[in-house]
C-alpha positions in Angstrom: 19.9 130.2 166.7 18.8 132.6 163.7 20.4 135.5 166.0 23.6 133.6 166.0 24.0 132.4 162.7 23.3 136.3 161.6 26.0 137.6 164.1 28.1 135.3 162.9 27.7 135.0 159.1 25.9 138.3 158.4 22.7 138.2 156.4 24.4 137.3 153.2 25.1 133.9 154.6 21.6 132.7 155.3 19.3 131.3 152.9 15.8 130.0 153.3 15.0 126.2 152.0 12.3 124.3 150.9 11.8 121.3 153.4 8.7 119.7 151.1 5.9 120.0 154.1 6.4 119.6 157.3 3.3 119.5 160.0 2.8 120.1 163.0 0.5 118.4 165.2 -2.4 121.8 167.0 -1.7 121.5 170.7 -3.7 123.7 173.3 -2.3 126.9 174.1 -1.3 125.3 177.7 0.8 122.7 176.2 2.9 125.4 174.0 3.5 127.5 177.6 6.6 125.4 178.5 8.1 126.1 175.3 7.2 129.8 175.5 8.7 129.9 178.7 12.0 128.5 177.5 12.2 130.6 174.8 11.4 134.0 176.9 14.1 132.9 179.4 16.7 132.1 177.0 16.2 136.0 175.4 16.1 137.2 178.6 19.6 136.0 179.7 21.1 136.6 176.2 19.9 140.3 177.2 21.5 140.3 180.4 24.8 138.8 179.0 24.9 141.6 176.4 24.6 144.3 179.1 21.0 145.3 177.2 18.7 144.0 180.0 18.3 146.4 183.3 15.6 146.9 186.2 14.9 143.0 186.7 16.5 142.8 190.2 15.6 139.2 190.1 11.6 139.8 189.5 9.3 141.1 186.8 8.8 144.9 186.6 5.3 145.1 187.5 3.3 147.5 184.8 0.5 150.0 185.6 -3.1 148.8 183.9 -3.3 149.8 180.4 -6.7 151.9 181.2 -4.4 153.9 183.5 -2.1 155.3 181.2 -2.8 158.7 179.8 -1.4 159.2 175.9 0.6 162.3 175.8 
C-alpha cells in the first residue's frame, strides 16, 4: 500500500503518525508463513505486471549452493 500511496502522492504526501501503542500479540514463525507468503506473492505479481519480473516460467529459479559460488 506504501508503494501505492508513494506513486501516487510522491513522498511529500506521506507523513508518519503517532497511533499511542499498538501491540502485537508473538506468534511462532510458522504462524507468520501464510502471511509472508501473501505478501511475497502480491510483489511478485506487481513485478510481473510492471514488466520488471522475467525467468519465472511458472516455477522458482532454482539457485546453486552458496559454498559453490566463487567471488570474482
Amino acid at each position: 500500500m506504501l508503494i501505492d500511496v508513494w506513486r501516487k502522492v510522491g513522498l511529500e504526501g506521506i507523513a508518519q503518525v503517532d497511533l499511542e501503542e499498538h501491540r502485537n500479540r508473538h506468534q511462532p514463525l510458522s504462524a507468520l508463513t501464510p502471511m509472508a507468503a501473501t505478501v511475497l506473492s502480491t510483489i511478485a505479481r506487481r513485478l510481473e505486471q510492471e514488466g520488471r519480473l522475467h525467468g519465472l516460467d511458472g516455477g522458482p529459479v532454482e539457485r546453486p549452493p552458496l559454498q559453490s559460488v566463487s567471488v570474482a
